[in-house]
N, C-alpha and C positions, 0 to 999 in steps of 0.2 A: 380686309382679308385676315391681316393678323390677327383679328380681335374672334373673328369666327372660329380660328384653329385655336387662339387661348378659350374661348365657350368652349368647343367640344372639348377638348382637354379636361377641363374642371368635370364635364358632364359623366365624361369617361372615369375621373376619379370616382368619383360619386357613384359611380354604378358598382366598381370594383370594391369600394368601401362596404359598400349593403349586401355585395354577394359572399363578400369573404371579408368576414372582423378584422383579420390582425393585416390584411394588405390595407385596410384602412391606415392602421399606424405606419405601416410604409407611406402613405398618401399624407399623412399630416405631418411627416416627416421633410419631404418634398414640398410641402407649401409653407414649410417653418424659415426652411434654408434657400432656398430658389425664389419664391416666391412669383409661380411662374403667371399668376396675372396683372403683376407688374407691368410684364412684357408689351401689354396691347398698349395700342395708343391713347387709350383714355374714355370716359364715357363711363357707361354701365360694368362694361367689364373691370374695369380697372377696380371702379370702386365696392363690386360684390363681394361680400366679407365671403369667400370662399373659404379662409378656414374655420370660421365656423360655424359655415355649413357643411362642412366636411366631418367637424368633432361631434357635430351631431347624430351625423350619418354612424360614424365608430360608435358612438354610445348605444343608439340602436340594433345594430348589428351584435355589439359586445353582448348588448342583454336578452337576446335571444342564441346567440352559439353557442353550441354544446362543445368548442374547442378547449373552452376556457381554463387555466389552472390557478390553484391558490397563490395568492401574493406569498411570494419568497420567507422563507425563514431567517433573514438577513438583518443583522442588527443595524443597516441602516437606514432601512425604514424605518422601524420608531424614530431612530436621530433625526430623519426627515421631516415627518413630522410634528416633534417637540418644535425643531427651525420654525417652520412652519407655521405652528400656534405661537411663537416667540413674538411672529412679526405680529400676529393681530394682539396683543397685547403690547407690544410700541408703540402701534399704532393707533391705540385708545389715548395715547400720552403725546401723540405728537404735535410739532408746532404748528403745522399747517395741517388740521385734520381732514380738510376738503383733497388738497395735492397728497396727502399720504393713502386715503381710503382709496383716492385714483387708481394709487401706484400699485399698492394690494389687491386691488381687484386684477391689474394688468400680470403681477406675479403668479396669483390663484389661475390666469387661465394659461400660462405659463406650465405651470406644476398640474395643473389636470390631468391635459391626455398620457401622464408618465403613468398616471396607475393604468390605463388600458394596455400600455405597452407591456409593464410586468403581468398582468393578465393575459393575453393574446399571445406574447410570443413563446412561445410553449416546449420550442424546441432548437435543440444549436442552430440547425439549418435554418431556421427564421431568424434568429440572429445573427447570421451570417447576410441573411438578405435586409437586416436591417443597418449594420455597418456599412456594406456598399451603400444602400441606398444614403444615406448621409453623404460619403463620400461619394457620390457620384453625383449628389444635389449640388454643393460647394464647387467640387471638383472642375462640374461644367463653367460656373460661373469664373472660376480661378482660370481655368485655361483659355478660355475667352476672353479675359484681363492680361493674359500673358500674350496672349498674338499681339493685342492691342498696343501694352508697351512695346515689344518689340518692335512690331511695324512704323511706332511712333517715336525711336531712339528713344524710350525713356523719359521724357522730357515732358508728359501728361499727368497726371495721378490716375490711379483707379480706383474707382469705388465699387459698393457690393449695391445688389438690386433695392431700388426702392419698397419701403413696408417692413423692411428683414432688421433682428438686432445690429448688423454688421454693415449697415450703407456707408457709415463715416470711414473713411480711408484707413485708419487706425485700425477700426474694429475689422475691417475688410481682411486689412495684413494678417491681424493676428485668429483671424478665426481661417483661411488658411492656410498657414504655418500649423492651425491642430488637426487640420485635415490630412496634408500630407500623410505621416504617420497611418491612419486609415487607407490611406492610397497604395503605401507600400505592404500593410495587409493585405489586400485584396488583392495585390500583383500575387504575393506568395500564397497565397489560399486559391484562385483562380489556375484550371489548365487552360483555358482557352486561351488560345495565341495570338488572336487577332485585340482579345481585351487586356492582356499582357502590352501588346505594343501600345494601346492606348495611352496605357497607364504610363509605360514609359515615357509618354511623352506629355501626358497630364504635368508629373512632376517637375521634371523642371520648369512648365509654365508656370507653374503654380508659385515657382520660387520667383520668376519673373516677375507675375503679377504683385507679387510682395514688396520688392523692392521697389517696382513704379508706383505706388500706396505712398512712397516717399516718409516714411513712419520710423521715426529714429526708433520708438519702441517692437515695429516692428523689426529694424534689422537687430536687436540684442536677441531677441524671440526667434528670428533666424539662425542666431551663431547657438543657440540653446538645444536648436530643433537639432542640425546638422551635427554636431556635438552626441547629441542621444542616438538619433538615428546610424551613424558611426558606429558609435558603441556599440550597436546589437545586430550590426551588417556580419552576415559569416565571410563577404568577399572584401574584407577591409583593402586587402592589394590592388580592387579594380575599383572601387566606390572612391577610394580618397583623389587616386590621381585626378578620376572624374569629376569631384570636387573643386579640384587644385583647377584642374581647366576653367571648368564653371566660374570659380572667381575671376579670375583673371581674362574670360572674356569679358564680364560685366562691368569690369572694371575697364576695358575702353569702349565698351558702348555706354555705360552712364554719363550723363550729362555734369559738368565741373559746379551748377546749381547743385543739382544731388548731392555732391559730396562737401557742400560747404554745410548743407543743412547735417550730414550726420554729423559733420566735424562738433558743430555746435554740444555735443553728447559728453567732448571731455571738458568744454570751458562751461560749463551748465551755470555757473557763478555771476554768469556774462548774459547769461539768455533770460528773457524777461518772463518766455513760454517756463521754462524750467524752474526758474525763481518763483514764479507765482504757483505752482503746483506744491514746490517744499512748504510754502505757506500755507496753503488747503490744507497737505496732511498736518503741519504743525498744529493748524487748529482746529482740527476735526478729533485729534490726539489729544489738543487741554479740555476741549468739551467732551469728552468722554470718561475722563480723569474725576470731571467734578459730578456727571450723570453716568456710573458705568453698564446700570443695569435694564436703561431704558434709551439713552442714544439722546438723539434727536429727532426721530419716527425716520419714516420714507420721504427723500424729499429736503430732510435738513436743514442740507447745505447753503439753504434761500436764506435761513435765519443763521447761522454758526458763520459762516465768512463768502468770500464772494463769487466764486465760481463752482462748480461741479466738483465731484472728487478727485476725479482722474487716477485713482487706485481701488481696485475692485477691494482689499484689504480695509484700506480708510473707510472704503462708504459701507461695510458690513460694521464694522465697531464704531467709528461716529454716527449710524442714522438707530444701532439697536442695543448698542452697548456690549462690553466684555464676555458676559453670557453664550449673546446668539456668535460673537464672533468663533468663540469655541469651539459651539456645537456645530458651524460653518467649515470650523478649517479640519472637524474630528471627521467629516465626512469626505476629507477630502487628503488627509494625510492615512484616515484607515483604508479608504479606497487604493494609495499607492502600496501600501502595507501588502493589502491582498494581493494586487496585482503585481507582486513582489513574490511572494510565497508561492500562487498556488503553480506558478510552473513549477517551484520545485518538490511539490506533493507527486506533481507528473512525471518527472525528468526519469527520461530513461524505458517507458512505458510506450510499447509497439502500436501505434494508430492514436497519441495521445499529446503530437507534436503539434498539434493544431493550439492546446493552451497556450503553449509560449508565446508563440507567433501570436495570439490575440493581445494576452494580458500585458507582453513587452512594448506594444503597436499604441492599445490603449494608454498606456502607462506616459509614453512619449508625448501622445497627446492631451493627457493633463499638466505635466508637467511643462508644455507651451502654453498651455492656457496659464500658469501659475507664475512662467516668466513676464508675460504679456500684461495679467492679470494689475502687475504689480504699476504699471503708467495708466491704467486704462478702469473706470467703474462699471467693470463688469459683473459684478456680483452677482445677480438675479440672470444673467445668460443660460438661453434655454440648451447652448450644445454643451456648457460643463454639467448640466445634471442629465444629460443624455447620456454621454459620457459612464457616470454614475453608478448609473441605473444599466445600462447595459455591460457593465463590469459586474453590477447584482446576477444577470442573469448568464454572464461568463462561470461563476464560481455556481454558480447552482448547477450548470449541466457537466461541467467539469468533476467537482464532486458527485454527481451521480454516476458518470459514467465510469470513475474512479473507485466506485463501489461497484458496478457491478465490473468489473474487472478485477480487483480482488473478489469480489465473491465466485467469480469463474476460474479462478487460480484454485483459489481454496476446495471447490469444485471437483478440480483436476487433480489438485494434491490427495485429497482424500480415496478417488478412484484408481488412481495410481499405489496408494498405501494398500486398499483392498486388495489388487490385484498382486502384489508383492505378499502379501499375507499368507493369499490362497494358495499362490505359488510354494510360498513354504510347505503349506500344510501338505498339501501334495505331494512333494520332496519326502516329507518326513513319513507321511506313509506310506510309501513307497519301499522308503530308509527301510522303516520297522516290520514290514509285508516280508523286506526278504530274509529277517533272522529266523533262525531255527531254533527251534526249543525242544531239544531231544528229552 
């Protein structure tokens, strides 16, 4: 039964995709993060590459809708790009040319469906329906991870669906922890009351689900999230105390296992897990010292030392060298830059409080990804260039509609000038109508 409600489901995307392009991208957005034929028991369903058969369905649709708009004027697409051509040229050089061409084919279809997203989504409102739907992909599976520890004191891990970048418990915690953020957007952009309440109660499972991940990187990624999200609550008098409870109930529902593993976070000296990760970056950091311009392709790590990276940082400059690290972390400290400024291009501007709330929301949820980032080789992760990319198309409608609002000011000031003018003139012949000239 369940496999027949995951078919029609896919079937249902599928149609939605062909009839309307950019719900498409909502639909590969949802089979990016959810992963919802995971769900069926097994068989044909499970293993039908639904997404891409889905990105097929967008590409067609894309090249016949007349919705379409020009890719953004945003200088991080080229940056993207250059990355982009960076890797196939490491990856002509790298040590295992078979596992690096893999890995690059897997990133290329990673980085595809982004250009129909900047195409398709055309307008705020579909960017607003593409933030939820992220958050609402994650969201489900986070609050379904939070019943779960709850119901099970703690004492289980969670993980994220099979097929998706985030099934390892790790990646689970910390993808989210960048959710959230999106969650509390969507409470403060949303009037519905009943998906308010939702939300409200998404959240804290969401944090649940984090903690039973049992993820020493995710709880630092937690005190990171809680900390920003703080920061930019207008009701800091009722959010903290809520906080303050929050801890301290988790704190005797978690299990005394739990808090031996975080313990392990300040004697790291002692831990064999932690010791052997400072050794990865230590040597992922001398072999890039002696190769800085070419890495060690995708993949590496087989040849350079003995396990994975475990730092999304390490595996971008040990597998492509100092370069692509650059042009890696310019797209991602310009990205905070923007999302920095352009609320304050806005601030103060009547029906244009929507920026803050997005760019502040976003802005939180990179900067979890960059706490997280830092234990974890996430580099190539499809929700930080979603992320990205949907921050390109924040400042695009931001600034337009910032123009034309000054141009309706300017508008108004001019018509306002005329009518002041004429008013004059009137006055003064009026003045000069009643002198007498004997």
């Amino acid at each position: 039964m369940r496999d027949i409600v995951v078919l029609i489901f896919i079937g249902g995307c599928l149609v939605a995709s062909l009839r309307c392009a950019w719900h498409g991208v909502l639909v590969l957005a949802i089979f990016s993060y959810m992963n919802p034929h995971a769900f069926a028991w097994g068989g044909f369903v499970q293993t039908f590459p639904a997404f891409q058969t889905l990105f097929f369905a967008v590409v067609f649709a894309a090249l016949i809708s007349k919705e379409k708009q020009a890719l953004p004027k945003d200088w991080r697409l080229p940056v993207f790009l250059l990355l982009w051509l960076y890797f196939f040229f490491t990856t002509t050089q790298a040590y295992h040319p078979s596992l690096a061409w893999d890995k690059l084919w897997l990133v290329t279809k990673i980085y595809l469906p982004y250009v129909f997203t900047l195409l398709l989504i055309n307008t705020r409102e579909k960017t607003y329906y593409l933030i939820i739907t992220v958050a609402a992909s994650i969201g489900l599976i986070a609050a379904k991870g939070g019943i779960f520890a709850i119901t099970h004191g703690f004492s289980a891990r969670v993980y994220g669906p099979n097929g998706t970048q985030f099934y390892d418990n790790n990646q689970f915690a910390l993808a989210v922890l960048i959710n959230v953020p999106l969650l509390i957007l969507w409470y403060r952009e949303t009037k519905n009351k009943w998906i308010r309440w939702a939300l409200m109660a998404a959240i804290p499972l969401s944090f649940a689900s984090s903690l039973s991940s049992w993820s020493r990187g995710g709880l630092l990624t937690m005190i990171v999230v809680t900390l920003v999200i703080l920061w930019h609550s207008k009701r800091k008098y009722l959010i903290a105390p809520l906080m303050v409870i929050g801890i301290v109930a988790a704190s005797y529902a978690l299990p005394d296992e739990w808090f031996g593993r975080m313990q392990t976070i300040e004697t790291y000296e002692e831990d064999e897990s932690a010791l052997g990760r400072i050794e990865v970056w230590r040597d992922g950091w001398n072999h890039t010292l002696k190769h800085p311009f070419i890495g060690a392709g995708f993949e590496g790590w087989h040849y350079v030392t003995k396990r994975e990276w475990h730092s999304a940082y390490v595996e971008i400059f040990a597998e492509h060298g100092f370069v692509a690290f650059a042009i890696w972390m310019s797209l991602i400290i310009g990205t905070l830059v923007s999302l920095t400024r352009l609320p304050r291009l806005t601030k103060g501007i009547e029906g244009m409080e929507w920026v803050g709330n997005y760019c502040y929301m976003i802005r939180a949820s990179i900067i979890a990804y960059m706490a997280g980032g830092t234990f974890l080789g996430l580099a190539y992760w499809d929700l930080l260039y979603h992320l990205i990319f949907i921050s390109v198309l924040v400042k695009q409608f931001a600034l337009k509609e910032l123009s034309e609002h000054t141009a309706a000011q300017s508008s108004g000031d001019l018509k306002s000038s005329r009518k002041r003018s004429t008013s004059f003139v009137r006055k003064s012949n009026l003045s000069y109508g009643s002198v007498r000239y004997d």
